[in-house]
C-alpha positions as CSV (number, residue, x, y, z in Angstrom):
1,X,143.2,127.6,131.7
2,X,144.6,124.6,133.5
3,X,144.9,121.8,130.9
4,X,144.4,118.3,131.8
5,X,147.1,116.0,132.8
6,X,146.9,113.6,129.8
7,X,147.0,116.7,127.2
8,X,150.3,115.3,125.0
9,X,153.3,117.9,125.0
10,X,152.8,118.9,121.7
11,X,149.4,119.8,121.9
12,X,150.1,121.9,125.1
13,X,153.2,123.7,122.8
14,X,150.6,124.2,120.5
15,X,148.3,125.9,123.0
16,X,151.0,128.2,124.2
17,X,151.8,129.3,121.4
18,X,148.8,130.3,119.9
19,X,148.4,132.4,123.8
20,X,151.7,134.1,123.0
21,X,150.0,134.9,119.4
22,X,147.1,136.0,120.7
23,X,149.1,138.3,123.7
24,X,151.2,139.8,120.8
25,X,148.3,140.8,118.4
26,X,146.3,141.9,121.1
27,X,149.1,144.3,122.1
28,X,149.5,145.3,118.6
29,X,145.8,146.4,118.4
30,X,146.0,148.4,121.6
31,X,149.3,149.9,119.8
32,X,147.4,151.0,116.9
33,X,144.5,152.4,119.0
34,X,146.5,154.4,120.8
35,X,148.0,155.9,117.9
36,X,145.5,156.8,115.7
37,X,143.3,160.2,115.3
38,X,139.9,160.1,115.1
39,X,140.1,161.6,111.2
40,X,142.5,158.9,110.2
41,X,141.3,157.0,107.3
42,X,141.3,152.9,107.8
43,X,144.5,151.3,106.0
44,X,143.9,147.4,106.8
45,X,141.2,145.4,108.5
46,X,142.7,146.1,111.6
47,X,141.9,149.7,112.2
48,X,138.1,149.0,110.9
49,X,138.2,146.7,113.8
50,X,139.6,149.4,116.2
51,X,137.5,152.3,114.9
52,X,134.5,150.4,115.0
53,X,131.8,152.5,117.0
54,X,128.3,150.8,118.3
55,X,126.1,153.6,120.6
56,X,128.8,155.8,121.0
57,X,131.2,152.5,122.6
58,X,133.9,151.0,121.6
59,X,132.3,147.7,119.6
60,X,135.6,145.7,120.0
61,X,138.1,145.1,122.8
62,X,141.7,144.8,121.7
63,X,141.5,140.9,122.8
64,X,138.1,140.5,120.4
65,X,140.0,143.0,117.5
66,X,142.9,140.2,117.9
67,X,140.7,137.4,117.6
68,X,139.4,138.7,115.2
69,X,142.6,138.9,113.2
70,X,143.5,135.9,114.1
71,X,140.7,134.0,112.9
72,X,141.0,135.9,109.2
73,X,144.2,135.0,108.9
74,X,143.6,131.8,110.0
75,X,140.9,131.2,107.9
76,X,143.2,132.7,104.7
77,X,145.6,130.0,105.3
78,X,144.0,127.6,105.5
79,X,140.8,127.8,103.3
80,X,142.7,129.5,101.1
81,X,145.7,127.6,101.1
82,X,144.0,124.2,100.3
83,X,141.8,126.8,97.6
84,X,145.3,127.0,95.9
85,X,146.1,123.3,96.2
86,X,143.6,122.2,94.7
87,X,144.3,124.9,92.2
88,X,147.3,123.3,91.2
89,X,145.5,119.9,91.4
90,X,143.2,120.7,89.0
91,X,145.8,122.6,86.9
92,X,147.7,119.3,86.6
93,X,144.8,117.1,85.9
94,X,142.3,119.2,83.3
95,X,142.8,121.0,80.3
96,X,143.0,125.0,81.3
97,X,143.3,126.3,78.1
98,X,142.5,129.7,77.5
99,X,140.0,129.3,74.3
100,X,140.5,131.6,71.5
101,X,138.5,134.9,72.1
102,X,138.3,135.4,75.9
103,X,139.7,137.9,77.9
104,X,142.8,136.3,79.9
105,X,141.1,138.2,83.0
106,X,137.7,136.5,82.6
107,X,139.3,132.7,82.1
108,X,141.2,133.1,85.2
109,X,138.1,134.0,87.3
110,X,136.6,130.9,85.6
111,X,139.3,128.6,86.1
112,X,139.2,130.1,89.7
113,X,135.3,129.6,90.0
114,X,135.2,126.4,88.4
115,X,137.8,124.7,91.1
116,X,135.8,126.1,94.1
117,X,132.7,124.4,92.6
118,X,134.4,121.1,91.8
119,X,137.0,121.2,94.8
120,X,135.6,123.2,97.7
121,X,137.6,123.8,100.9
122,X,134.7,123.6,103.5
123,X,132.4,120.4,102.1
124,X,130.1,120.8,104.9
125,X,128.4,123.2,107.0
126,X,126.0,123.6,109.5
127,X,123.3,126.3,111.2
128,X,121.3,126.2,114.0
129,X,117.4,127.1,113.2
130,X,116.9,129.9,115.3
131,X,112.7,130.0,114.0
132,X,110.8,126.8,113.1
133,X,111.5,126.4,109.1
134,X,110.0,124.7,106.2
135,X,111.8,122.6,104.4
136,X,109.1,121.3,101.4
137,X,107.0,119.4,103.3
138,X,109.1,119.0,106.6
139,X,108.9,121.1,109.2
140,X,112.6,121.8,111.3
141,X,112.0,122.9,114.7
142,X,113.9,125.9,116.1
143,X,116.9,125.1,117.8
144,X,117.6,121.9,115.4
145,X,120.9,121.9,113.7
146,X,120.9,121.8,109.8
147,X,123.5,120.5,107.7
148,X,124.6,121.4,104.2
149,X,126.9,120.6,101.9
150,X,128.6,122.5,99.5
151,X,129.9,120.0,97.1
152,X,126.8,118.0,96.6
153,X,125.0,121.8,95.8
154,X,128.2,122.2,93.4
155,X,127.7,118.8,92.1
156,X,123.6,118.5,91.3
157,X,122.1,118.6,87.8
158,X,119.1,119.9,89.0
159,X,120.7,123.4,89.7
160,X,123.2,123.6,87.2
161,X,122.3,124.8,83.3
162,X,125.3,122.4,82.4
163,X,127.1,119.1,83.5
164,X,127.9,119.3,87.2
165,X,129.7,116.3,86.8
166,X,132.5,117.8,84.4
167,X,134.9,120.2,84.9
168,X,134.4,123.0,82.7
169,X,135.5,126.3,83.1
170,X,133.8,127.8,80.1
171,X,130.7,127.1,81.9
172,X,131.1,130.5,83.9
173,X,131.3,132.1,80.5
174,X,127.6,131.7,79.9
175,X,124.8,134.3,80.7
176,X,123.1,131.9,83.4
177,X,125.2,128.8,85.3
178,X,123.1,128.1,88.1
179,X,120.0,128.2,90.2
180,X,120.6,130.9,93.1
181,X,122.1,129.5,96.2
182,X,123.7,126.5,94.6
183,X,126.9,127.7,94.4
184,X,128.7,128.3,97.7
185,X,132.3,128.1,98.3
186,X,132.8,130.9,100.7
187,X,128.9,130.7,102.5
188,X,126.4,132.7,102.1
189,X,124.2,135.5,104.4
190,X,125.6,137.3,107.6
191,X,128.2,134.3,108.2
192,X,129.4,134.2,104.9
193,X,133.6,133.9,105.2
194,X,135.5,137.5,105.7
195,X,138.6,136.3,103.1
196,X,136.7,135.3,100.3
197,X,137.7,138.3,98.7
198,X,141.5,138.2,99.6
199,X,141.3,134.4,99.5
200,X,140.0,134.8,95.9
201,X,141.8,137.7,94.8
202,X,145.5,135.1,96.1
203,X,143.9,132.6,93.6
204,X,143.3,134.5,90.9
205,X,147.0,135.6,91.1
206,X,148.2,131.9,91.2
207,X,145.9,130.9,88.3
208,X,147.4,133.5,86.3
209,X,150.4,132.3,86.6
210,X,149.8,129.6,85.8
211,X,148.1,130.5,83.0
212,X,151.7,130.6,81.6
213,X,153.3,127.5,83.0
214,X,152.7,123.5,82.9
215,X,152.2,122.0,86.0
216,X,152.0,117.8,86.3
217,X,151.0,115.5,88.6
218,X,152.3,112.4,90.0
219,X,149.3,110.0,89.3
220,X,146.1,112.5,88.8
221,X,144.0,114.2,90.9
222,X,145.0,113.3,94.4
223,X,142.3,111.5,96.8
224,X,140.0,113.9,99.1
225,X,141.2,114.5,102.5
226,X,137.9,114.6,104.1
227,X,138.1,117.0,107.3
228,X,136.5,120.3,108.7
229,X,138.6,121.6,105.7
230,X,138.6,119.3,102.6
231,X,142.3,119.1,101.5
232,X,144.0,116.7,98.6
233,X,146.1,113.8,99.9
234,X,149.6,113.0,98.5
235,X,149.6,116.2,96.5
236,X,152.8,116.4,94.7
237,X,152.6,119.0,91.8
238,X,155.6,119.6,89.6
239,X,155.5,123.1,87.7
240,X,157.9,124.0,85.0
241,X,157.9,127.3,82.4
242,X,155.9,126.4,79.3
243,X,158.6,126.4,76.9
């Protein structure tokens, strides 16, 4: 596309770079089409992508298979990246403990849990009604854009079986935590996020480690960067071996 004259430099660098990213992955998805059998067995997401079959046609180009690369791993880095920032954020400023009893496996997938309630990446989201719904009393026509947040789901006591308001990991020790649909970190339904897996299984890892180590921060948690993507501000963590 022809980009406007005013467009900064760095913005157009920015642009043509992510076309040469695009170019190369699209490439290396008509590659890998080319060289698989149709017997092989999918390795990655990419040959799912490739293999992927709808009436008897191709469901993918190599350009959309790309895309759709890019955008996971997009989405990994940077949800996922501030996931583990504010990992370490909350690492610095609450006590982690792992109590007496529990399975080092289950407090890390608390810990883990219990910062994606408190801290999540994606704050607010919207969908676009695509039938009249009822919300209560109101009626949303089709076509209206809804808006919903995340954190204030994450943070309100009428959902939650304990204090929203601390931070507890033990909390996703219990039996029953929440109402369904008030917890929401990666979405929820059809457009629920593709990395929440990898994105979780990367900060279960981290948390793990940890697990082991003490990690300080400058002054406390560090204020919300408010954004498409919620990130800390200032974050400067120091981490050092427990001993």
């Amino acid at each position: 596309m022809t980009l406007p004259y005013a467009v900064s430099i760095r913005t157009r660098r920015r642009l043509h770079a992510n076309t040469a990213w695009i170019e190369a992955l699209t490439a290396h998805a008509r590659t890998r089409r080319a060289s698989r059998g149709p017997d092989d067995p999918p390795a990655d997401l990419l040959d799912l992508l490739v293999d992927a079959r709808e009436d008897d046609a191709l469901a993918f180009t190599d350009l959309e298979a790309a895309q759709s690369i890019s955008i996971n791993l997009g989405n990994l880095y940077r949800v996922g990246g501030t996931g583990l920032a504010w990992l370490l954020a909350a690492h610095a400023a609450h006590d982690t403990a792992r109590p007496d009893g529990i399975a080092r496996e289950d407090w890390t997938g608390a810990v883990v849990k219990e910062v994606l309630r408190v801290y999540p990446a994606v704050t607010l989201t919207s969908r676009t009604l695509a039938d009249d719904a009822a919300f209560g009393d109101v009626i949303v026509p089709a076509g209206t854009s809804v808006y919903l947040s995340p954190l204030l789901l994450h943070t309100d006591p009428r959902w939650w079986r304990a204090d929203p308001g601390r931070f507890d990991p033990a909390r996703w020790l219990a039996a029953e935590v929440h109402d369904p649909h008030a917890y929401l970190p990666y979405g929820a339904g059809p457009r629920r996020c593709t990395g929440d897996r990898l994105a979780n299984a990367v900060l279960e890892s981290a948390a793990d480690l940890l697990a082991d180590r003490r990690t300080t921060g400058s002054s406390g948690l560090p204020a919300r960067r408010w954004g498409s993507v919620t990130q800390p501000r200032r974050l400067r963590i120091s981490v050092a071996s427990a001993g």
